[in-house]
C-alpha positions as CSV (number, residue, x, y, z in Angstrom):
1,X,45.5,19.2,44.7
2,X,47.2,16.2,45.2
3,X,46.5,12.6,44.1
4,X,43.1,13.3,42.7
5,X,41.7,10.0,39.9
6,X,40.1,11.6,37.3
7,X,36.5,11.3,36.3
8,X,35.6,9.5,32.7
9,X,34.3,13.1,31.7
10,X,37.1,14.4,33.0
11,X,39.7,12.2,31.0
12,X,37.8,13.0,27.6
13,X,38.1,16.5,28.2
14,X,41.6,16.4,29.1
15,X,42.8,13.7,26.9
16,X,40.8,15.2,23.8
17,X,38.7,12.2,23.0
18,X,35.4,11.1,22.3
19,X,33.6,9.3,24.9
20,X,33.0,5.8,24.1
21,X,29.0,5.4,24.3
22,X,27.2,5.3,21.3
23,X,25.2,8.9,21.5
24,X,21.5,8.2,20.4
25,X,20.1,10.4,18.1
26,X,17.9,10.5,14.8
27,X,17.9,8.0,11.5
28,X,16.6,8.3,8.6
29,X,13.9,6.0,9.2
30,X,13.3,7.6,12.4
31,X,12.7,11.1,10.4
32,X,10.3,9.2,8.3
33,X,8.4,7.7,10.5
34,X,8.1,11.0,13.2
35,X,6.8,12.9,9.6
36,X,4.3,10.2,9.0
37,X,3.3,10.9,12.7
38,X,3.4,14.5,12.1
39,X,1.5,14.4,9.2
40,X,-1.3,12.0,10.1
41,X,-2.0,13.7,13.8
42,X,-2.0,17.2,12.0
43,X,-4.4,16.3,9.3
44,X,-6.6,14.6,11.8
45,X,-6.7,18.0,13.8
46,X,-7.4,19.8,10.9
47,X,-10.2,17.7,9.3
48,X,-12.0,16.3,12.2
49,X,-15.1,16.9,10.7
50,X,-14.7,15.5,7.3
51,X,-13.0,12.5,8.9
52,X,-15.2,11.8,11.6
53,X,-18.4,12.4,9.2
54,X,-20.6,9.0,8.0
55,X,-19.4,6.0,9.8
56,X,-16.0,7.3,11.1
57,X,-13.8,5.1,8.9
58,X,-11.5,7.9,8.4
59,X,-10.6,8.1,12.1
60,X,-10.0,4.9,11.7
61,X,-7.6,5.1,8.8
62,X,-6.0,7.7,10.6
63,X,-5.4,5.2,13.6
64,X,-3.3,3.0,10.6
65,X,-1.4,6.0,9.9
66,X,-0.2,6.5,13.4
67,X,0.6,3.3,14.1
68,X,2.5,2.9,10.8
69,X,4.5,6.0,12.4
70,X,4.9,4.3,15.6
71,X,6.0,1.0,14.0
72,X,8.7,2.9,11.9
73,X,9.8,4.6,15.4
74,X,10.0,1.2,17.1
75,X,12.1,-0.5,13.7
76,X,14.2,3.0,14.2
77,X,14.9,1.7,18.0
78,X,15.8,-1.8,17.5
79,X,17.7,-1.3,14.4
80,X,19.8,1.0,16.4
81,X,20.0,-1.3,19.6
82,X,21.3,-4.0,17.1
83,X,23.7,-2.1,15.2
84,X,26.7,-0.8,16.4
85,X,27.6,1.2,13.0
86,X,25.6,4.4,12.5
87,X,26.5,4.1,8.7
88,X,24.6,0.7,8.6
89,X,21.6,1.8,10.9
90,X,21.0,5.2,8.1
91,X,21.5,2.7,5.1
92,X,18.7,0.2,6.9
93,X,16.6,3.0,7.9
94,X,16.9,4.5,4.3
95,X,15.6,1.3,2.5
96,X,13.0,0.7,5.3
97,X,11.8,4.7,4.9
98,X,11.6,3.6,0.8
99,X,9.7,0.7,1.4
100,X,6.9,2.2,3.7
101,X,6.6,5.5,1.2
102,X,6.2,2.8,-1.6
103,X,3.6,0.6,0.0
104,X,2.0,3.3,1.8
105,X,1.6,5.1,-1.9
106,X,0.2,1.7,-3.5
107,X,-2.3,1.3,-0.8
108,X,-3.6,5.0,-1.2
109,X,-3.3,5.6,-4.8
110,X,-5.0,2.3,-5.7
């Protein structure tokens, strides 16, 4: 049909390459901390009662568990936004994800 430019979508699937933007998608450390998240709202559903029960200071530890979650998920974002290697973002995310199990586990199991 003529003269026609191509699109940039169109040149990748003609020319066989991969576009150029960075696709966003999961770390390590942003597994970790969505299971923390997981695991913390989930309990919390299940045992209301037993947490809610006396003063309600186990609500309120369950609040420190979601926003440990949400911190990892925010580390996850601007780890990513800074690096422009994947590799380096799962390797950060990896020793970040160690470091939260580990303090997370010494401040339970104390």
């Amino acid at each position: 049909m003529g003269n026609r430019s191509l699109l940039p979508s169109e040149k990748v699937k003609r020319e066989g390459k991969k576009p150029s933007e960075k696709s966003a998608g999961w770390s390590l450390l942003g597994f970790a901390s969505f299971g923390i998240l997981a695991c913390a709202v989930a309990y919390s559903i299940i045992n209301y009662s037993n947490l809610s029960s006396g003063e309600g200071w186990g609500m309120v530890q369950m609040a420190g568990f979601v926003a440990l979650g949400l911190a990892g998920l925010f580390l996850d974002f601007f780890i990513q936004s800074l690096t422009k290697s994947r590799q380096v973002a799962n390797w950060l995310g990896l020793v970040l994800s160690f470091l939260f199990a580990w303090w997370l586990i010494s401040v339970v199991f104390r």
